[in-house]
C-alpha positions as CSV (number, residue, x, y, z in Angstrom):
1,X,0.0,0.0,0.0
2,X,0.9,3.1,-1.0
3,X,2.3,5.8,1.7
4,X,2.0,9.6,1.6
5,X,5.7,11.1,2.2
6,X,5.9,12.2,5.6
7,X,6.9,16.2,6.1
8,X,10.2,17.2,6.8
9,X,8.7,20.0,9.3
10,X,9.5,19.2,12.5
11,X,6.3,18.9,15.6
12,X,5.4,21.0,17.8
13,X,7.0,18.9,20.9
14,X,10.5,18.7,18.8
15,X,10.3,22.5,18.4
16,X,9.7,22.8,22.2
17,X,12.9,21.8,23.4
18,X,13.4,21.2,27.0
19,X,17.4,21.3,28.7
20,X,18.4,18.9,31.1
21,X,18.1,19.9,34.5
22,X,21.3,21.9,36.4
23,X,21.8,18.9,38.5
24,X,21.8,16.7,35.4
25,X,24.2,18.9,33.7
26,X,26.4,19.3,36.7
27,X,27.0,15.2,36.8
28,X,27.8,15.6,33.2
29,X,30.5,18.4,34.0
30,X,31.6,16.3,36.7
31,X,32.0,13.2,34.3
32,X,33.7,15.1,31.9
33,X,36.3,16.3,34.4
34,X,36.5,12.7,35.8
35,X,37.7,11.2,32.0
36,X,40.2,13.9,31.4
37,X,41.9,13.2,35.2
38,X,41.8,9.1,34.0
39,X,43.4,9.4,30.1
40,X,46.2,11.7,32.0
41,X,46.6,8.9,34.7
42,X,47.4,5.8,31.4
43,X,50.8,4.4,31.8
44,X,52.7,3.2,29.2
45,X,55.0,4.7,26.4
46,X,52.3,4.0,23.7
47,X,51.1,7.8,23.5
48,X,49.5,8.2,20.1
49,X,47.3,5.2,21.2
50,X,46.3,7.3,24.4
51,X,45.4,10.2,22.4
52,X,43.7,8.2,19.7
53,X,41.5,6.6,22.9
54,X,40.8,10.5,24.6
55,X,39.9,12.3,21.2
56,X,37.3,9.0,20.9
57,X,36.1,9.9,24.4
58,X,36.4,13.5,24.7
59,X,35.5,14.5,21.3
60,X,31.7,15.8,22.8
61,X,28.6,14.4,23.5
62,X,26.0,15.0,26.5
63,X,27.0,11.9,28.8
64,X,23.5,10.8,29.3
65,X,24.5,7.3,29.5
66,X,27.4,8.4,32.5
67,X,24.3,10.5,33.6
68,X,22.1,7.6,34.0
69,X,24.1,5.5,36.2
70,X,25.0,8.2,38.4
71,X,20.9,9.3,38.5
72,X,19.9,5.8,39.2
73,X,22.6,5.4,41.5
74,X,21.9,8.4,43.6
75,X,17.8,7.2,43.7
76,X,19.3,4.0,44.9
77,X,21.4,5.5,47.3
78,X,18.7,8.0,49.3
79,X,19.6,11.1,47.5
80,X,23.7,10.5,47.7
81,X,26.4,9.5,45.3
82,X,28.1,6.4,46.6
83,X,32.2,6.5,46.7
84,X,33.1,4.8,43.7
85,X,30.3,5.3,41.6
86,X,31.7,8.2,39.3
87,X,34.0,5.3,37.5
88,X,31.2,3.4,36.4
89,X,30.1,6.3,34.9
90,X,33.3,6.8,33.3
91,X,33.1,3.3,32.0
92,X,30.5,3.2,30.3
93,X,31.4,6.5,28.6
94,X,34.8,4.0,27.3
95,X,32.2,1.6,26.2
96,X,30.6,3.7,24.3
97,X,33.3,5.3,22.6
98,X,34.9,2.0,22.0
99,X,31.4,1.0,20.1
100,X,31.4,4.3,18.3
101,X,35.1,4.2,17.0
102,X,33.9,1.0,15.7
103,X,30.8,1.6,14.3
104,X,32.3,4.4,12.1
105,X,35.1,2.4,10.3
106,X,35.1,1.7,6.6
107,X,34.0,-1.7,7.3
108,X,31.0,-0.5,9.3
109,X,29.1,2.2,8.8
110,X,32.5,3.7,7.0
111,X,31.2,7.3,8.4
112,X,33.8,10.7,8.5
113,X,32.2,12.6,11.1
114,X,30.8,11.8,14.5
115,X,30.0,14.7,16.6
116,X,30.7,17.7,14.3
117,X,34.9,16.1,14.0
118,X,36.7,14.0,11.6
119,X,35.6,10.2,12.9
120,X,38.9,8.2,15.1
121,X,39.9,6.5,12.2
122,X,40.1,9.7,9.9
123,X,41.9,11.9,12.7
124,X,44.2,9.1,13.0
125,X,44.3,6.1,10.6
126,X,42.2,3.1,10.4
127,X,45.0,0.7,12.4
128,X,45.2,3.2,15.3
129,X,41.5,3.4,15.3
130,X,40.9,0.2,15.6
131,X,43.1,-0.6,18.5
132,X,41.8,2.8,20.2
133,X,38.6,0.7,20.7
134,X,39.9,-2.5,21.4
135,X,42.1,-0.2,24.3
136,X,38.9,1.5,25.7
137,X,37.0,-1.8,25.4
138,X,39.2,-3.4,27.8
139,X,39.8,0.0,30.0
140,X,36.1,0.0,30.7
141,X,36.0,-3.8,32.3
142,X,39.5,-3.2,34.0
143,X,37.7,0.0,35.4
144,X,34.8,-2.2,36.7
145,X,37.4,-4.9,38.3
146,X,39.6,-2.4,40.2
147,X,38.5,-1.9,43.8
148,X,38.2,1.1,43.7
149,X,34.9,1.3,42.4
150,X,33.5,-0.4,45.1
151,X,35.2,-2.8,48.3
152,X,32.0,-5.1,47.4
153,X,34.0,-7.9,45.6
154,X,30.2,-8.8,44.4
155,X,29.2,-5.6,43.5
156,X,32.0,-5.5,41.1
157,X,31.8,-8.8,39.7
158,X,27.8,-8.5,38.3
159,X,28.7,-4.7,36.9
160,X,31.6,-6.6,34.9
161,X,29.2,-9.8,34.0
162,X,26.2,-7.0,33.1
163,X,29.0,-5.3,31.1
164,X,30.1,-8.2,29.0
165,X,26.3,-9.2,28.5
166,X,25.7,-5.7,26.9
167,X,28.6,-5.3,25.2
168,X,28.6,-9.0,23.7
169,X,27.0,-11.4,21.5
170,X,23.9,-10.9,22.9
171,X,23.6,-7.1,23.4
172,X,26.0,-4.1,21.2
173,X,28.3,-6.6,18.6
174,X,24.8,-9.0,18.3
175,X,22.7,-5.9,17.5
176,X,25.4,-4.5,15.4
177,X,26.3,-7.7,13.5
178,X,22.4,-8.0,12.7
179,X,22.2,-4.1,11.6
180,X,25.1,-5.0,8.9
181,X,23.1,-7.9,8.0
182,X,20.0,-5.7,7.5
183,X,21.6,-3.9,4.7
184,X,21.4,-6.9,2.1
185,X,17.2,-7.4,3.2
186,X,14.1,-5.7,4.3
187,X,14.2,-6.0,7.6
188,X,10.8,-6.1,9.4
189,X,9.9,-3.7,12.1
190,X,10.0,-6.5,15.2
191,X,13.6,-7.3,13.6
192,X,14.6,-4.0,13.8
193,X,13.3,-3.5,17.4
194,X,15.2,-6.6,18.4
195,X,18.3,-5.4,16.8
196,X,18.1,-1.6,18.3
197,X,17.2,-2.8,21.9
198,X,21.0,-4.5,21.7
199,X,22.9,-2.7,19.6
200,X,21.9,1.0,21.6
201,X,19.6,0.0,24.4
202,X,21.8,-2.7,25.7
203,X,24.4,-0.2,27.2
204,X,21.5,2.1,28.0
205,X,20.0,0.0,29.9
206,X,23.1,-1.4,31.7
207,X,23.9,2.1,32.8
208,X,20.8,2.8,34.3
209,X,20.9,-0.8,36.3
210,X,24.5,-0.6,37.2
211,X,23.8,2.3,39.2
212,X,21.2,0.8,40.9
213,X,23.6,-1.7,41.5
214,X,26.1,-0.1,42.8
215,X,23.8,2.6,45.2
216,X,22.3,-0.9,46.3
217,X,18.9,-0.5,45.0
218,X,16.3,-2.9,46.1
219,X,15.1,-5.8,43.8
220,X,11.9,-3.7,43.1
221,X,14.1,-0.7,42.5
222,X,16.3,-2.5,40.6
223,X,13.7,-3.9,38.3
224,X,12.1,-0.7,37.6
225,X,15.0,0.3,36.2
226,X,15.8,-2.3,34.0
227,X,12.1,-1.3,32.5
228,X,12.3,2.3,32.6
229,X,15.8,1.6,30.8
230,X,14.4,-0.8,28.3
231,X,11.9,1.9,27.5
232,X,14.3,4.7,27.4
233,X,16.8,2.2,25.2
234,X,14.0,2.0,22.5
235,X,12.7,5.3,22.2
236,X,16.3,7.2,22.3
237,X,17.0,5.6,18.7
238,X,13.1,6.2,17.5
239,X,14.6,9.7,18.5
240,X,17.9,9.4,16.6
241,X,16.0,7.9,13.2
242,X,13.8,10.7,13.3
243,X,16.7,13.2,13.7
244,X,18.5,11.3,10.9
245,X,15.3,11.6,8.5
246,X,14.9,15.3,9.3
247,X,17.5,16.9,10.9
248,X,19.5,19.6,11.5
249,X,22.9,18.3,10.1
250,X,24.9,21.3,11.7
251,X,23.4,20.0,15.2
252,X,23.5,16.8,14.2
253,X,27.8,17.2,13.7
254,X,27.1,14.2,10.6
255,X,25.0,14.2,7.5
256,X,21.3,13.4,7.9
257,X,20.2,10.5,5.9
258,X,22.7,8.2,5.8
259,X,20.6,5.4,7.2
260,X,18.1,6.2,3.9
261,X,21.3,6.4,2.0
262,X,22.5,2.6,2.9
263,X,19.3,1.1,2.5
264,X,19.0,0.4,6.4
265,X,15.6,-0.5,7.8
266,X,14.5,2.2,10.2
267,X,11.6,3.4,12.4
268,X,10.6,6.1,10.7
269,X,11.0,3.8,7.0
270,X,9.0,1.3,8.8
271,X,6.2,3.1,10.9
272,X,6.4,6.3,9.0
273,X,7.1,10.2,10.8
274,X,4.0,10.5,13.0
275,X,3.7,7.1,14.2
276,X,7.3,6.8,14.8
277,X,7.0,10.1,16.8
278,X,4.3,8.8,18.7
279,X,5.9,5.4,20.0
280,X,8.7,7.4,21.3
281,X,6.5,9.7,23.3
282,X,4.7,6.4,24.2
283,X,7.8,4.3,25.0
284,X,8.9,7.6,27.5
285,X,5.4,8.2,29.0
286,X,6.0,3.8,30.0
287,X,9.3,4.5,31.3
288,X,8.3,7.3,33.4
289,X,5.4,5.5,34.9
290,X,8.0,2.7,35.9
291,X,10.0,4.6,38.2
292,X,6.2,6.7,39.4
293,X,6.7,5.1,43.0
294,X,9.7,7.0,43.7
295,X,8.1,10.4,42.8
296,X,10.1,13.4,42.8
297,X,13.3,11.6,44.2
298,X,13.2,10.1,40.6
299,X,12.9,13.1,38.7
300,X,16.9,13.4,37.1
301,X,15.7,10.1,35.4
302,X,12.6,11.3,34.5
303,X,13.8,14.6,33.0
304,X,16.3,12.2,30.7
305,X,13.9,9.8,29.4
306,X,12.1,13.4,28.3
307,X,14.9,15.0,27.2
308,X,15.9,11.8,25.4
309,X,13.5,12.4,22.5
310,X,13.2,16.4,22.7
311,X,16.8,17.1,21.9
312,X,18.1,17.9,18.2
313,X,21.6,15.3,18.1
């Protein structure tokens, strides 16, 4: 059946754009001071790799993942930030750079710019890329392992088995091995909300439950996060195919359209504008109501599950 071409204008709630909170943006501030004091603290005489592995990390972005784990960490917590808990933040911002250095490679989504910047491997070269991510791959589970992220010997053990179930076969490489594998079909729109939910939600959802985790959240706690996070995971790329379709590319720091451009199945290809708009706003409106018990104490994560699909890259 026929479809009508959906408008490029964006809706009134996209053009209503909310900022995080000044608590929010402080823990992002703090995060970023946090990943500069640990690329200065690397040992070892292999430099350019160092620098290849901070521009990956440092080269922008909000930190709403780092943001999430110390949110859910300081609802788990009463209202305070465990000791410790800032380098799980930091971790997951290594994990995600790893998966972004990756992603961008000739062999993957072979993109130039991420953020507004040349992309790792174009700074640098492809080799040096490459082993960048491998580096902060392995930086984020020794992180997780050292003792200083919590004296718990438990604790530490499930964030670093959570870790390797998001980052592995089953969450991020799964998701992203089945996103190359869309390219050659038409991929359905369950298969592409099985594939998103590992290759971006995975990690969003860890971050949200690992600090819950580590602010020893309550198994009711605990699972309300995993669903607000599963919510959030979902609707955050609903968000990021809809910026890709209609964009602003100078926000954006990439081209719009490249999904369109390599054939990929997407939510907005799949569902079309409106109704694509509308499952995020759904999707947020679920995770919201997951963490409702906790009221106002809950309300960093509820203001990034909104800002999540308001912002404009």
């Amino acid at each position: 059946m026929a479809t009508r071409q959906p408008s490029r204008r964006h809706s009134p709630s996209t053009a209503r754009r909310m900022s995080l909170p000044a608590s929010v943006r402080a823990d992002s501030a703090a995060v970023e001071d946090h990943l500069a004091l640990l690329f200065d603290s690397l040992p070892g005489p292999a430099d350019h790799l160092v620098e290849s592995m901070r521009y990956a990390t440092m080269n922008g972005g909000k930190r709403l993942r780092a943001c999430l784990v110390l949110a859910a960490a300081r609802l788990a917590g009463g209202g305070q930030l465990p000791d410790g808990v800032m380098h799980v933040a930091a971790a997951v911002e290594c994990l995600h750079a790893y998966s972004l250095v990756h992603d961008d490679l000739p062999a993957m989504d072979d993109a130039d710019t991420r953020r507004g910047n040349p992309a790792c491997h174009i700074a640098f070269d492809e080799a040096t890329a490459i082993l960048a991510g491998d580096a902060l791959q392995t930086l984020a589970f020794g992180i997780l392992a050292d003792p200083e992220v919590s004296q718990d010997a438990v604790i530490r053990a499930r964030l670093v088995s959570e870790l390797a179930a998001a980052a592995g076969v089953a969450g991020m490489a799964g998701g992203q091995m089945l996103d190359l594998e869309a390219e050659s079909g038409t991929p359905s729109l369950d298969e592409v909300r099985q594939m998103q939910a590992m290759k971006t939600g995975a990690l969003i959802q860890f971050a949200a439950v690992a600090g819950g985790i580590h602010g020893g959240a309550s198994a009711k706690l605990e699972a309300a996060l995993a669903d607000y996070s599963r919510d959030l995971g979902l609707a955050f790329q609903i968000a990021d195919d809809l910026l890709d379709y209609d964009g602003d590319e100078a926000a954006l720091g990439k081209p719009a359209g490249q999904d369109a451009e390599r054939g990929k199945g997407s939510f907005v290809v799949l569902m079309g504008l409106a109704a694509a708009r509308q499952a995020a706003t759904d999707l947020i409106g679920a995770a919201e109501a997951a963490l409702a018990p906790w009221g106002e104490v809950a309300g960093d994560l509820q203001a990034i599950a909104r800002f999540a699909i308001e912002r404009r890259s």
